[in-house]
N, C-alpha and C positions, 0 to 999 in steps of 0.2 A: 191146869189147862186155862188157858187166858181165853177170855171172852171174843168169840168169832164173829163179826157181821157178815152174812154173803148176801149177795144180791140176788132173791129168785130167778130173773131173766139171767143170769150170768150162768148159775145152774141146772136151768133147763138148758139154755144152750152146752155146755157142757156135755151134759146125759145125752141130749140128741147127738152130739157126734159123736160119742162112746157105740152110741148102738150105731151110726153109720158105717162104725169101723170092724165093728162084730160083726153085721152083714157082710164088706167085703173083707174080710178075715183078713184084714192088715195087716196086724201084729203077726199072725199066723206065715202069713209069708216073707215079711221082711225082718223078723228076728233072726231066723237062721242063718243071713248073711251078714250079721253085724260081727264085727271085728278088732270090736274096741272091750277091754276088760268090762263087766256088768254085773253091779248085783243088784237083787233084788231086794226089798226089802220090807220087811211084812209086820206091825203090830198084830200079835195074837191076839187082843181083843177086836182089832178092828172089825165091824161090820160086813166087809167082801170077805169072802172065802178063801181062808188059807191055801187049799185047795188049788184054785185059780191060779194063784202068784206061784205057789211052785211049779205049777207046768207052764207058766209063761217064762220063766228063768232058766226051764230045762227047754225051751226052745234054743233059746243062746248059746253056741258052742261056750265050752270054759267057764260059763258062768257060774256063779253063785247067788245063796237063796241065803238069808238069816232072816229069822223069827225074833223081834223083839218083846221080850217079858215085859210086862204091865203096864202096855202101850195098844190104844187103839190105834185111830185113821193116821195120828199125828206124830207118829214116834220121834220129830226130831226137836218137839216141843215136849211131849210128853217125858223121856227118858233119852236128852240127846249124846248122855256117856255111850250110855248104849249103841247109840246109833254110827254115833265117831267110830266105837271101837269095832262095827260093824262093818263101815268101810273100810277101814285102816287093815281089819283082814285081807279082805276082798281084794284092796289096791297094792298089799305087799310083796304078791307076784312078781308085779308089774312095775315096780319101782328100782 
C-alpha cells in the first residue's frame, strides 16, 4: 500500500457531504433509476460495512456486488488483478 497524504480540510469536507446525502436519502432515491451497467465493489477488509455496499448495489436494477479478498478501502491499489477481473465480470454483459 503506497503511502497516502490527505488533506484534513479536504476530508471533513468530504464526510460533511456524505452525511448531507444520508439525510436527504440521495442514493436512496436516485439509484433505482440508473440505467447504465454498475457494480459495486467492496474490500472485505475495508472499514465501511460490507453490509452497506450490498444494499446499495441491490438498489440498482441489474447490478452487481463483488467482495474483494485481502483488500481494504483501496482494492484497486491493494489487489488490482482482482479488481480488473471484477469489472470485466460485471461489464461482460454489456459488451
Amino acid at each position: 500500500m503506497p503511502a497516502l497524504k490527505l488533506s484534513p480540510a479536504l476530508v471533513a469536507g468530504v464526510v460533511a457531504s456524505v452525511h448531507q446525502h444520508f439525510e436527504h436519502r440521495t442514493l436512496e432515491r436516485a439509484l433505482p433509476s440508473l440505467d447504465r451497467p454498475f457494480v459495486l465493489i467492496h474490500g472485505e477488509s475495508d472499514p465501511l460495512p460490507v453490509e452497506a455496499s450490498r444494499l446499495t448495489a441491490a438498489l440498482v436494477p441489474g447490478a452487481t456486488f463483488e467482495l474483494v479478498h485481502d483488500a481494504g478501502h483501496f482494492p484497486w491499489l491493494e489487489q488490482p488483478e482482482q479488481l480488473r477481473a471484477a469489472v470485466a465480470r460485471a461489464l461482460r454483459p454489456h459488451i
